[in-house]
Backbone as numpy.savetxt, mean C-alpha at the origin, in Angstrom:
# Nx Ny Nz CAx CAy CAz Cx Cy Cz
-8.93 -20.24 -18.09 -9.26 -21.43 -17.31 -8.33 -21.52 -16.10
-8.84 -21.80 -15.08 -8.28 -21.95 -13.95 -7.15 -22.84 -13.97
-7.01 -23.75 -14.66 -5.93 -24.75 -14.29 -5.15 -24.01 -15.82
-4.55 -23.10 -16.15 -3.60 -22.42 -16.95 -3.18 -21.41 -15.88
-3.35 -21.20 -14.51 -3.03 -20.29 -14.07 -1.87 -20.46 -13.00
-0.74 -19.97 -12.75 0.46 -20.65 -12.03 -0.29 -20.91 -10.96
-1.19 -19.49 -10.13 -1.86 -19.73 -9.11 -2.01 -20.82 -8.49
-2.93 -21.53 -9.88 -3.81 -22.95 -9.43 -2.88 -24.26 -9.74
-1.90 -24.16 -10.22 -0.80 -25.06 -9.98 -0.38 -26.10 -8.94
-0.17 -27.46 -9.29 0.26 -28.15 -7.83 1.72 -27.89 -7.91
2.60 -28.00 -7.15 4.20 -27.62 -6.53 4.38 -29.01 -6.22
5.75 -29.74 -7.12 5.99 -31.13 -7.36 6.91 -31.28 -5.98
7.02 -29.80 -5.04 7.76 -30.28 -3.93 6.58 -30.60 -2.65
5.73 -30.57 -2.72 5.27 -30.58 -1.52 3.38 -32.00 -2.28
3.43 -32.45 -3.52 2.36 -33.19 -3.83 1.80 -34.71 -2.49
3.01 -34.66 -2.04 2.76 -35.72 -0.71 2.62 -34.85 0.79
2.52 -34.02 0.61 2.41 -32.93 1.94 1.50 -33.23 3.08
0.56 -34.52 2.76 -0.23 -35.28 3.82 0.86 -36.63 4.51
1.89 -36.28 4.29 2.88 -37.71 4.08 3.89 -37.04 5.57
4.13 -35.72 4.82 5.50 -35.21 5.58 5.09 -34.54 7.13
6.52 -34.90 7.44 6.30 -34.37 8.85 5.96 -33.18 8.92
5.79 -32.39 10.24 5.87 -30.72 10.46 7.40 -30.21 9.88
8.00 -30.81 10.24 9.52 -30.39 10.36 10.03 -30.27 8.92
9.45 -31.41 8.24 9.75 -31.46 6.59 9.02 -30.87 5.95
7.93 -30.78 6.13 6.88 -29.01 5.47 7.35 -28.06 5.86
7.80 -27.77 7.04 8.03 -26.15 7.27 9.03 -25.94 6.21
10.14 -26.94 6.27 11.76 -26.11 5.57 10.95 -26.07 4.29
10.37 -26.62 3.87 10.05 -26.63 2.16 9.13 -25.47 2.30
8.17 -24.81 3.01 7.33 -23.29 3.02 8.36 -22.90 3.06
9.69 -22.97 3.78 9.93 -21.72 3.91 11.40 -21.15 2.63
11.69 -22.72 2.18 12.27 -22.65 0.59 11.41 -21.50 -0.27
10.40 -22.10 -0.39 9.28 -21.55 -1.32 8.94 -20.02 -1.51
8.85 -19.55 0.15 8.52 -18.35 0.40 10.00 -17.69 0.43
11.24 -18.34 0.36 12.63 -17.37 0.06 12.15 -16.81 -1.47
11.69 -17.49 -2.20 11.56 -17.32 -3.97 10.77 -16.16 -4.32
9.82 -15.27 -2.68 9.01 -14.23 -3.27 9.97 -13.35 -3.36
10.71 -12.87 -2.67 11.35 -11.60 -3.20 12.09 -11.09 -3.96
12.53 -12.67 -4.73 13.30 -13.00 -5.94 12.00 -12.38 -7.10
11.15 -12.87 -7.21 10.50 -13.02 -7.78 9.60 -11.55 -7.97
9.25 -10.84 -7.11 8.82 -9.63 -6.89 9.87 -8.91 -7.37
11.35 -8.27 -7.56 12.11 -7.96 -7.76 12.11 -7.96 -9.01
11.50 -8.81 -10.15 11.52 -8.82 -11.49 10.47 -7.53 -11.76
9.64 -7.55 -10.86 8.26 -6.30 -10.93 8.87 -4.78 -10.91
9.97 -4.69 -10.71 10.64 -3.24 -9.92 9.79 -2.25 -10.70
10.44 -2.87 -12.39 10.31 -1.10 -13.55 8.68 -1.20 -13.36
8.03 -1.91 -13.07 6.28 -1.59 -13.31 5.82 -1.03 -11.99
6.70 -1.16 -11.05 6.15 -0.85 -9.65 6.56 0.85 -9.45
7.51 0.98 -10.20 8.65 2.29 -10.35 7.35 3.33 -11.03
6.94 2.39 -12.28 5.91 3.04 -13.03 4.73 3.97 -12.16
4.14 2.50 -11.76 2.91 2.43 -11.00 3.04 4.07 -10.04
4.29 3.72 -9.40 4.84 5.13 -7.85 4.61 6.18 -8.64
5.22 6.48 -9.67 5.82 7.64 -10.22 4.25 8.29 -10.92
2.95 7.63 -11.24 1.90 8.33 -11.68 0.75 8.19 -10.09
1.31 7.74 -9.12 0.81 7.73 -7.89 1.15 8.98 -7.44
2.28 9.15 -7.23 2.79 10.70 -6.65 2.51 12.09 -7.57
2.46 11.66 -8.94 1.82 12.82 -9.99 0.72 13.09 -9.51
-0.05 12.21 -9.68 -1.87 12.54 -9.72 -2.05 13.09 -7.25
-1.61 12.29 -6.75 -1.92 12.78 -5.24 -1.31 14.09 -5.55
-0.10 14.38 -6.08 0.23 15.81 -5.89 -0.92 16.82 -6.57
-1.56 16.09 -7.22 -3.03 17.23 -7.85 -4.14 17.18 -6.86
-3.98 16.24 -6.40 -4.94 16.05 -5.07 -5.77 14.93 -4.92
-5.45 13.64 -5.80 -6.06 12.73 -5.90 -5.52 12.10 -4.83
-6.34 10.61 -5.11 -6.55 9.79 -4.04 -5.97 8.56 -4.21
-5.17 7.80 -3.53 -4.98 5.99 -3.96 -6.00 5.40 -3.70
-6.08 4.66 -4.08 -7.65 3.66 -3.70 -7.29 2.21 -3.93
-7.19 1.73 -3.52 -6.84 -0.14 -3.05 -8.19 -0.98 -3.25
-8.25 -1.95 -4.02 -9.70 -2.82 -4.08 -9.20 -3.71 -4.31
-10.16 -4.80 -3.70 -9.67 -6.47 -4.25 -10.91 -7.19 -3.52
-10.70 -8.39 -3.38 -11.71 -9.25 -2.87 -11.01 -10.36 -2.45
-11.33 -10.58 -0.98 -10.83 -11.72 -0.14 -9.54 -11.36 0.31
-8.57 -12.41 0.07 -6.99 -11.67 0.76 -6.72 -10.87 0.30
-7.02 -10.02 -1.37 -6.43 -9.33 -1.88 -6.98 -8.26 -1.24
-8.18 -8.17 -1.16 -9.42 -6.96 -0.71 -8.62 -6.62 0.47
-8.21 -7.74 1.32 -7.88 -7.09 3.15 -6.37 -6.67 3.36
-5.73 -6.86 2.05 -3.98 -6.79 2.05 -4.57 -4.92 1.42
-5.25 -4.52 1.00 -5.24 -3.59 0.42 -5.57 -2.56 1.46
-6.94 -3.07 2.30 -7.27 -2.31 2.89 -5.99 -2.08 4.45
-5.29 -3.03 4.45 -4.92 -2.97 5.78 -3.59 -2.00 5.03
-2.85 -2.23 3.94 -2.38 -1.07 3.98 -2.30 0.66 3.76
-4.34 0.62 3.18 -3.97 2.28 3.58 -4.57 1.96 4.85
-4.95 1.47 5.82 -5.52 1.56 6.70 -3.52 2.23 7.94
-2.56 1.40 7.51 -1.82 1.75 8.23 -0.93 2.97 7.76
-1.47 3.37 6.60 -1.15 4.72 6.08 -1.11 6.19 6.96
-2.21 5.58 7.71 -2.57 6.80 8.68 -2.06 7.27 9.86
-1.52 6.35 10.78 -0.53 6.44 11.65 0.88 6.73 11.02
1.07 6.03 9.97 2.51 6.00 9.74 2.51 7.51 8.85
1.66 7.73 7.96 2.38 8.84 7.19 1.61 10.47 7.60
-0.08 9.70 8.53 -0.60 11.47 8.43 -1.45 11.60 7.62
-2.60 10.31 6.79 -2.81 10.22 5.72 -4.49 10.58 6.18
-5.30 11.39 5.75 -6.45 11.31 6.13 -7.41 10.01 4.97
-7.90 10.94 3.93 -8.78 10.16 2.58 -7.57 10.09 1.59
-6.73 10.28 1.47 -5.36 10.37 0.43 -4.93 8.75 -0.12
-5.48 7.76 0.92 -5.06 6.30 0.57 -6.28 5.70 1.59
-6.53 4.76 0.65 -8.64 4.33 1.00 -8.23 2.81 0.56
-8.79 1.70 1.19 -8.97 0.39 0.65 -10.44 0.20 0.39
-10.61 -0.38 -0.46 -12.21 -0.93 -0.80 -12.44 -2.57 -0.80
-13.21 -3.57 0.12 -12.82 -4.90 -0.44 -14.21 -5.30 -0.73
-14.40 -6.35 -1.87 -16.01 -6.94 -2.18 -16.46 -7.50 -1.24
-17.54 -7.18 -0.76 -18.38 -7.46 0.20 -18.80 -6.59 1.44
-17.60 -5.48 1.71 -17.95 -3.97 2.55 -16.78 -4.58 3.29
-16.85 -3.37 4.68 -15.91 -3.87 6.11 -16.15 -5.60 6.74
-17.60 -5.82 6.75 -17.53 -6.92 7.20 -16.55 -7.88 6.35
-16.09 -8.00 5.45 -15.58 -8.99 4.44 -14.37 -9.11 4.92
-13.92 -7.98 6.00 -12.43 -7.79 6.31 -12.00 -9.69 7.12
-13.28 -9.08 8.06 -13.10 -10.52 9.01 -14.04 -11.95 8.59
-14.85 -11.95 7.46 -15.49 -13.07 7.20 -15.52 -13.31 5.78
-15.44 -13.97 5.46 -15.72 -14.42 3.73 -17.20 -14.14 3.30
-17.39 -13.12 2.04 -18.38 -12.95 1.88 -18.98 -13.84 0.44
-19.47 -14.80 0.41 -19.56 -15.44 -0.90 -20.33 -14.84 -1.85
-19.50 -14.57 -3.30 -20.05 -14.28 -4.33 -19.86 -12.80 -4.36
-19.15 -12.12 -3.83 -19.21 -10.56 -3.69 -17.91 -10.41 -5.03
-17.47 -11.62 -5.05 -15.77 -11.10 -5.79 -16.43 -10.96 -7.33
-17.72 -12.06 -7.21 -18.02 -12.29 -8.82 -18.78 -10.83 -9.67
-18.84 -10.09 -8.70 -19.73 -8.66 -9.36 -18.92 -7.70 -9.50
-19.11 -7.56 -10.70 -18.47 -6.45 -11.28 -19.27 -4.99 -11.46
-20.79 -5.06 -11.00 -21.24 -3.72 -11.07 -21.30 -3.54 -9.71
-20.80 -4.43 -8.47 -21.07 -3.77 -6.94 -19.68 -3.16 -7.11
-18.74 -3.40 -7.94 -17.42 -2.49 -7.74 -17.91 -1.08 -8.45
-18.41 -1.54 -9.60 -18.83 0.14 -9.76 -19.35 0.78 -8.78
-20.29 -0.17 -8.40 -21.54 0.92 -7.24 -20.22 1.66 -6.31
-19.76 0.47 -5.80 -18.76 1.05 -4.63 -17.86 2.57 -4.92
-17.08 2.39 -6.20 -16.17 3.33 -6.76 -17.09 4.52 -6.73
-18.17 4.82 -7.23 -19.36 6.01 -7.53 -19.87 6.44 -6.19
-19.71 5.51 -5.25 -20.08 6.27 -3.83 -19.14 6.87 -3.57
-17.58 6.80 -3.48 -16.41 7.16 -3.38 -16.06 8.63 -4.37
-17.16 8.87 -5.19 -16.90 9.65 -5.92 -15.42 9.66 -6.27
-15.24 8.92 -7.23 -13.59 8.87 -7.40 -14.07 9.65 -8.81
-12.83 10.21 -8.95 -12.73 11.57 -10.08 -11.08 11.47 -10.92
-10.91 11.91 -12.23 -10.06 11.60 -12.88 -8.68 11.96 -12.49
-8.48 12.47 -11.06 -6.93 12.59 -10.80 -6.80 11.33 -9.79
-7.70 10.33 -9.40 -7.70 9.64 -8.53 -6.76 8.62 -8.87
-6.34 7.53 -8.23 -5.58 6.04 -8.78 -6.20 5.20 -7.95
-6.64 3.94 -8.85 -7.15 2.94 -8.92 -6.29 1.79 -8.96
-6.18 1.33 -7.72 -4.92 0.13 -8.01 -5.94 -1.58 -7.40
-6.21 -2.06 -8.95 -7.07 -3.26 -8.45 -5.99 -4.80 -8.09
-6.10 -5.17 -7.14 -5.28 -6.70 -6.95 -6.20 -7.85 -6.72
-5.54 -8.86 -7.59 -6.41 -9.87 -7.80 -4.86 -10.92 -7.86
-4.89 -12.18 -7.17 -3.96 -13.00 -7.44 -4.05 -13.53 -8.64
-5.02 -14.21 -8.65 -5.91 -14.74 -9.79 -5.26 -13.62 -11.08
-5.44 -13.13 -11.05 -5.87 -11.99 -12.43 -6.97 -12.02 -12.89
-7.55 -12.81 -12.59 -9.20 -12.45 -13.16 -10.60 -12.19 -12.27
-10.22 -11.80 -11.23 -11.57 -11.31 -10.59 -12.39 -10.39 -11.12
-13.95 -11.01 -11.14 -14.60 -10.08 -11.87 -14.98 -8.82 -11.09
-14.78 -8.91 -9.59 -15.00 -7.24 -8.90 -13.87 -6.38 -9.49
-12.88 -7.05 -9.37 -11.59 -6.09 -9.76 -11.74 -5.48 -11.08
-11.79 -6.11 -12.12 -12.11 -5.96 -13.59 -13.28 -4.88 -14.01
-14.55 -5.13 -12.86 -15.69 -3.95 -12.93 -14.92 -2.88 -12.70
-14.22 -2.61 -11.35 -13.81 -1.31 -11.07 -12.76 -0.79 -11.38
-11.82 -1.58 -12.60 -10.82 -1.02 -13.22 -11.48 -0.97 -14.47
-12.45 -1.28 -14.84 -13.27 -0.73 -16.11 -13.88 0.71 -15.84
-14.64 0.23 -14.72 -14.96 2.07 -14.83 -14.46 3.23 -14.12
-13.09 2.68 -13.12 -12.01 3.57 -13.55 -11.74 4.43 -14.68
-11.29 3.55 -15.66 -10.63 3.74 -16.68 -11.67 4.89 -17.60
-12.67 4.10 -17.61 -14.51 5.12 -18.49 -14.34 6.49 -17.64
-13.84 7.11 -16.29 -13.90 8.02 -16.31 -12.72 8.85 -16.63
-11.99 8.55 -16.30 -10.57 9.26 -16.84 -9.15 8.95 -15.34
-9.77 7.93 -14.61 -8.99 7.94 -13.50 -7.49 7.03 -13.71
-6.49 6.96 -13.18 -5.33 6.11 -13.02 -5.81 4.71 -13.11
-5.34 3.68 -13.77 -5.80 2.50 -12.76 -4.35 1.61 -13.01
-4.09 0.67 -12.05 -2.70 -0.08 -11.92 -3.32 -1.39 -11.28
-2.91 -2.48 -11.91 -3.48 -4.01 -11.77 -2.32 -4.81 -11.12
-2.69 -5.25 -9.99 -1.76 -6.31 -9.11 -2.10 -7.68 -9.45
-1.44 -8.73 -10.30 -1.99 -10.05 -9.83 -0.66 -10.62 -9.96
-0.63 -12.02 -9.90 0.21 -12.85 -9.25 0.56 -14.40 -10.59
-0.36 -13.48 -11.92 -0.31 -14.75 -13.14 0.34 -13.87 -14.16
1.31 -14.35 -14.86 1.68 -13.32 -16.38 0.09 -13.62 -17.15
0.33 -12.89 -17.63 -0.61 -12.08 -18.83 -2.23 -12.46 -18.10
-2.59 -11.39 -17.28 -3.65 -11.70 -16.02 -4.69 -11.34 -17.23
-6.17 -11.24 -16.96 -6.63 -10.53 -17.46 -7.46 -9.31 -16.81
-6.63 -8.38 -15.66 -6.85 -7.82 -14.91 -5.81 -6.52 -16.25
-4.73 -7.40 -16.40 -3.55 -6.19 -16.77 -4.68 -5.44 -17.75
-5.39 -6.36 -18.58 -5.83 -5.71 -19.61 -6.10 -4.21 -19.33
-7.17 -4.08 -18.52 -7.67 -2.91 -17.85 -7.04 -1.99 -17.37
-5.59 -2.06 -16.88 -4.99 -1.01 -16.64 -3.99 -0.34 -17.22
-3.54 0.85 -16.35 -2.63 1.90 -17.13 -1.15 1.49 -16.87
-0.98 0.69 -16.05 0.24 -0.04 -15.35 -0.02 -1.73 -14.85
0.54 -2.22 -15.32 0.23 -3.62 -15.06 1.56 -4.35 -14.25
1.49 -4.42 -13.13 2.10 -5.38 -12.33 2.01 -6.57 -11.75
3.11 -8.20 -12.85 2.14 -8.95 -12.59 3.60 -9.92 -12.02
3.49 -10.73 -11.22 4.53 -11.22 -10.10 4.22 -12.62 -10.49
5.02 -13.52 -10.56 4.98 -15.32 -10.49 5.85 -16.00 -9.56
5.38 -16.11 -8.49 5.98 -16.54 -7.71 5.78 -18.07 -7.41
5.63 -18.89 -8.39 5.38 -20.33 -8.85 4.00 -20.86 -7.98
3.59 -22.16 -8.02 2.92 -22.74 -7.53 2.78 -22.63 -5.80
1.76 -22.76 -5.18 1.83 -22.33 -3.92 2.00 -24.17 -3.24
2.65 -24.45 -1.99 2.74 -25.06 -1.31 1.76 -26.06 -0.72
0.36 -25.26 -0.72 -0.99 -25.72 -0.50 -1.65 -24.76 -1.89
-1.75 -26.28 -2.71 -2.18 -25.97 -4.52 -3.52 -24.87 -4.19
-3.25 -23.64 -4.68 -4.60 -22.68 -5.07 -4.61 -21.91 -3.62
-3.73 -21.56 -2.79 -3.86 -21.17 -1.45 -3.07 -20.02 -1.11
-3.59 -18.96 -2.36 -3.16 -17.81 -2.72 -2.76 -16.83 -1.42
-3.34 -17.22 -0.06 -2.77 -16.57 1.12 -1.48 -16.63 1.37
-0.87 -17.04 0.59 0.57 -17.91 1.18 1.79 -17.30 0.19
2.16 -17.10 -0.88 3.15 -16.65 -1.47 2.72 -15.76 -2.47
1.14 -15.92 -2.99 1.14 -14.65 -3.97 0.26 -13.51 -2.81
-0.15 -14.10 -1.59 0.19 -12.96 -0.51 1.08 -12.20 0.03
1.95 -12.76 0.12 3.57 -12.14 0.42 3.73 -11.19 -0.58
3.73 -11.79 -1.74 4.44 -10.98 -2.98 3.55 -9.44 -2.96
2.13 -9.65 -2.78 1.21 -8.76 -2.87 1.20 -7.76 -1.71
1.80 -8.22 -0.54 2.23 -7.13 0.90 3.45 -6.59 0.14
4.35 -7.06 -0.53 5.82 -6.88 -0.16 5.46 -5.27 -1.62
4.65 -5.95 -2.33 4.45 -4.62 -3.61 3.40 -3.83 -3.40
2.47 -4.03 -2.78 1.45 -2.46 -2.05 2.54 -1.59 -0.53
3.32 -2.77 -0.09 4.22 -1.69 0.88 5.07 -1.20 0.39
5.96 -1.44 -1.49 6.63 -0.64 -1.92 5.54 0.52 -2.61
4.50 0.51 -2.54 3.95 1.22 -3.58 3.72 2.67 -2.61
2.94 2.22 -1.54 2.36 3.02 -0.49 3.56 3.77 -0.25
4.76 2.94 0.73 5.87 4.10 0.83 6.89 4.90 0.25
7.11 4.47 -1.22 7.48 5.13 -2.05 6.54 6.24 -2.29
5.24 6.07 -2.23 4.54 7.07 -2.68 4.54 8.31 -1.66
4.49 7.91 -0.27 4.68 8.74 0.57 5.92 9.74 0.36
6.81 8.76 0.16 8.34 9.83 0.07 8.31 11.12 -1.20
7.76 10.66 -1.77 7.55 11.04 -3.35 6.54 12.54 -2.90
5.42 12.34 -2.01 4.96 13.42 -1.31 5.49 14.33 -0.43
6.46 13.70 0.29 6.95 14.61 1.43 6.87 13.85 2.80
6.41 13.28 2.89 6.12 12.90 4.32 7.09 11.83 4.98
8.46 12.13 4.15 9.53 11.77 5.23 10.42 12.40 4.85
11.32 12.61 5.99 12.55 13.58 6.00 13.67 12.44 6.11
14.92 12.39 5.48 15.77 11.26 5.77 14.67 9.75 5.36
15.24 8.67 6.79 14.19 7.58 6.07 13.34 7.87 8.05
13.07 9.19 8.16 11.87 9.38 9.36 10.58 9.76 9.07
9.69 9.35 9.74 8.61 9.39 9.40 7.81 10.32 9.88
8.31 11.61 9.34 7.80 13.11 9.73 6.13 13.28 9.81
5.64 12.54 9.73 4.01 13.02 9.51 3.46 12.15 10.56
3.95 11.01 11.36 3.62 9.94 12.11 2.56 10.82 13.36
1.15 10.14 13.55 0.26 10.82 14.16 0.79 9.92 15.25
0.87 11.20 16.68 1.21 10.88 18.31 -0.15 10.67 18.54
-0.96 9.44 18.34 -2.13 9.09 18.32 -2.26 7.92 19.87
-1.13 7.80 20.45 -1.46 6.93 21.59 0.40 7.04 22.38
0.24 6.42 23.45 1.49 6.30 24.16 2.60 6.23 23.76
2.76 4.86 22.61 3.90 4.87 22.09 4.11 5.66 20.43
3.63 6.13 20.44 3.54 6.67 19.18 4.10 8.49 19.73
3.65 8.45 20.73 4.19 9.98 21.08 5.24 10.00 21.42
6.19 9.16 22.48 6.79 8.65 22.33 8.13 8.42 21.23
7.51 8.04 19.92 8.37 7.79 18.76 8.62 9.33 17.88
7.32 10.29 18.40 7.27 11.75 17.89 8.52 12.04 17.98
8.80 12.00 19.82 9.75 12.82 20.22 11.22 12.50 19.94
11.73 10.96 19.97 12.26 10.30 19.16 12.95 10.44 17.54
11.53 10.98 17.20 12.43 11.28 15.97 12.79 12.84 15.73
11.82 13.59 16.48 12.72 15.11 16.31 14.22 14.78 17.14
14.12 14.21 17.92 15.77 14.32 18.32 16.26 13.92 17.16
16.29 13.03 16.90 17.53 11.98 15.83 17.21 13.15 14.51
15.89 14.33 14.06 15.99 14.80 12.91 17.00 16.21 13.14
17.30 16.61 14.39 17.71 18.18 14.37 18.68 17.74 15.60
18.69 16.64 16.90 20.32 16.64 17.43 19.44 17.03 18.93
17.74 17.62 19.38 17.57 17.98 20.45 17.58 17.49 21.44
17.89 18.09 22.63 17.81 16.65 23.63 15.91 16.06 24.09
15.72 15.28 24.56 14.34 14.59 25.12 13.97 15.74 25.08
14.20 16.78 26.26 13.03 17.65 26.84 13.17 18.85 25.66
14.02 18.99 25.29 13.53 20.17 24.05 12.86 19.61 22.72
12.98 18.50 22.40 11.83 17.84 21.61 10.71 17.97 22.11
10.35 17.24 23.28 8.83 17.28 24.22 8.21 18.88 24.02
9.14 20.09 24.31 8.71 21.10 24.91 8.89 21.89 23.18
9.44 21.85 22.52 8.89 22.42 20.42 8.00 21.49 20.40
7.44 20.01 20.47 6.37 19.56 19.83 5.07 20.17 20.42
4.99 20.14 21.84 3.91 21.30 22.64 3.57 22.14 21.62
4.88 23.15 21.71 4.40 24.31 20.77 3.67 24.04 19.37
4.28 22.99 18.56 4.28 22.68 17.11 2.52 22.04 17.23
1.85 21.78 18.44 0.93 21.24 18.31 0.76 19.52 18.06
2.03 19.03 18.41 2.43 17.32 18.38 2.35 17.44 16.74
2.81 18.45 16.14 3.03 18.00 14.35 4.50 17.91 14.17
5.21 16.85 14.01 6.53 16.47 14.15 7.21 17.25 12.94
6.84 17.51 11.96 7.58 18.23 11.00 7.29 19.71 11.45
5.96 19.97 11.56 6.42 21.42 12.04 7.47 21.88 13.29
7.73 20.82 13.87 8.45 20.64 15.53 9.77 20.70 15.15
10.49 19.78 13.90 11.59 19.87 13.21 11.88 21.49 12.18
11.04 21.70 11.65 11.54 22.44 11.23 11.58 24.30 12.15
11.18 24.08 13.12 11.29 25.36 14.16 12.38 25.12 14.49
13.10 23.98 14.93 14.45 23.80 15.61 15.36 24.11 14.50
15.36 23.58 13.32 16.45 23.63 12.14 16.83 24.97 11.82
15.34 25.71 11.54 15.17 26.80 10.60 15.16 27.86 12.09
15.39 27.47 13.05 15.03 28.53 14.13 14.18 29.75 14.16
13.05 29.20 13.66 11.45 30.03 13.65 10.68 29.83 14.88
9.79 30.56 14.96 8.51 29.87 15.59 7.44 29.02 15.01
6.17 29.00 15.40 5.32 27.49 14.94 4.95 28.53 13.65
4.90 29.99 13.45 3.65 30.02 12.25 4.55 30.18 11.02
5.96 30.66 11.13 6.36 30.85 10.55 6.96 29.47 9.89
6.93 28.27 10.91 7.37 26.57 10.70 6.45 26.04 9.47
5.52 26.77 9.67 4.21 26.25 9.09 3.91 26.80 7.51
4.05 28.26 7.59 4.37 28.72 6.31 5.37 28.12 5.69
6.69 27.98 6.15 7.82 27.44 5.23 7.04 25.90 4.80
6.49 25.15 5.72 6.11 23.57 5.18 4.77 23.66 4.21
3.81 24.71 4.00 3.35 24.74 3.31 4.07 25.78 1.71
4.82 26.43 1.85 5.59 26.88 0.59 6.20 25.72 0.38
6.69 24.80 0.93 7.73 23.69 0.36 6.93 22.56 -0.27
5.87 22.87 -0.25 4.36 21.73 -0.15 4.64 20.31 0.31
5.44 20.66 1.76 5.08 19.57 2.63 6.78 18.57 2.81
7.69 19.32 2.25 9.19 18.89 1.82 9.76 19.38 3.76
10.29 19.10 4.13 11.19 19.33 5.63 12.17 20.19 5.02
13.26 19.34 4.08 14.36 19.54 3.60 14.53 21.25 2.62
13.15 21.36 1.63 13.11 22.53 1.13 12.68 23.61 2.38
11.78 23.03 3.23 11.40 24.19 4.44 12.56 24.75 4.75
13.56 24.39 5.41 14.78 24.74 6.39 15.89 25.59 5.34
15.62 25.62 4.34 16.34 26.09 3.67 16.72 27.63 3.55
């Protein structure tokens, strides 16, 4: 029942919140929202979990896959969506939200309540048993989420449950259950607001731990970062200096060669190769900087 759920909880600090000024609501949001990372922080060993069969199964060649519905659906998708610039990520990290892309920018009513359009969705995706299935639901009980961590699970795939209530009934369904309480929200049932936070702050530990866990950073740089626009090429060159000591123009003039692939660009300078031989070492290392140069 909805009103057993912290979610749907009123917060005895803010029950007159039509009363208080701007000035006296903000400090109390922003009391409230100090308490997520307290609170997320209790999640570590399940999130530790969650990484550690994320980076198993992608190293076989599977896939992350992010689903939810409504904020959860668009917190998911927007972070593999920024997977791709930042780590190099093609299909390796996918968001799915109920209702399709349009749902990103409009509320789609009634899409969260189906649990066989999550199947449909997952089966177009051909997701296969090395894949991971990570469903978030604040709530813990969305029935899209619950479809597609059910038939996750019926085929043999990963699945890991995000919600924001102890004992969700999302956890049921999965192989890792990560579940965060970050008390009553400020505006009662207005899950955008702190079990959102909590839910960015643990898909961005999940995503970049998982990355590291792959390879796709050297130090804490972001060796795989696609020179996909001005400033991003820019940050290429940037970080081969700061990874190997080169100056501007000998970064600029190895990434040329390297083909703007920043790890292959680093490891020609380190290992003092050329590009094919840069390339063999990063594929023997399967994708490590640190084992390449060696």
């Amino acid at each position: 029942m909805l009103e057993n759920l912290m979610t749907e909880k009123r917060n005895p600090k803010t029950q007159n919140l039509d009363q208080m000024t701007p000035g006296e609501f903000l400090r109390i949001m922003n009391e409230e929202d100090g308490k997520v990372a307290e609170a997320v922080k209790e999640t570590l060993p399940d999130v530790e979990e969650a990484v550690k069969t994320i980076i198993k199964n992608l190293k076989k060649g599977g896939r992350l896959i992010y689903m939810g519905a409504g904020t959860s659906g668009r917190l998911g998708v927007l972070d593999a969506v920024e997977c791709s610039p930042t780590f190099g990520t093609t299909d390796e990290v996918q968001g799915i939200i109920a209702g399709g892309e349009s749902a990103f920018i409009k509320a789609i009513e009634g899409a969260e309540d189906s649990k066989e359009l999550a199947e449909k969705e997952l089966k177009e995706l051909n997701i296969r048993n090395n894949d991971i299935i990570v469903g978030i639901a604040a709530s813990g009980r969305t029935p899209y989420v619950i479809g597609g961590l059910e038939y996750a699970h019926g085929i043999g795939a990963a699945t890991v449950a995000v919600s924001c209530n102890k004992n969700a009934e999302i956890s049921k369904y999965a192989d890792v259950a990560i579940e965060v309480d970050c008390g009553p929200e400020v505006l009662t049932g207005s899950t955008r607001l702190k079990a959102g936070s909590a839910q960015k702050m643990i898909l961005n530990m999940i995503s970049t731990a998982s990355m590291v866990g792959v390879g796709k950073v050297y130090g804490n740089l972001m060796v795989d970062v696609r020179a996909t626009n001005e400033k991003l090429v820019e940050r290429a060159k940037r970080i081969v200096m700061e990874a190997t000591g080169a100056s501007y123009e000998e970064a600029e003039k190895t990434l040329v060669a390297a083909k703007w692939h920043v790890k292959t660009a680093i490891v020609m300078i380190l290992a003092g190769c050329g590009y094919e031989e840069a390339v063999q070492r990063l594929e023997k290392a399967e994708g490590f900087v640190r084992e390449a140069i060696k």
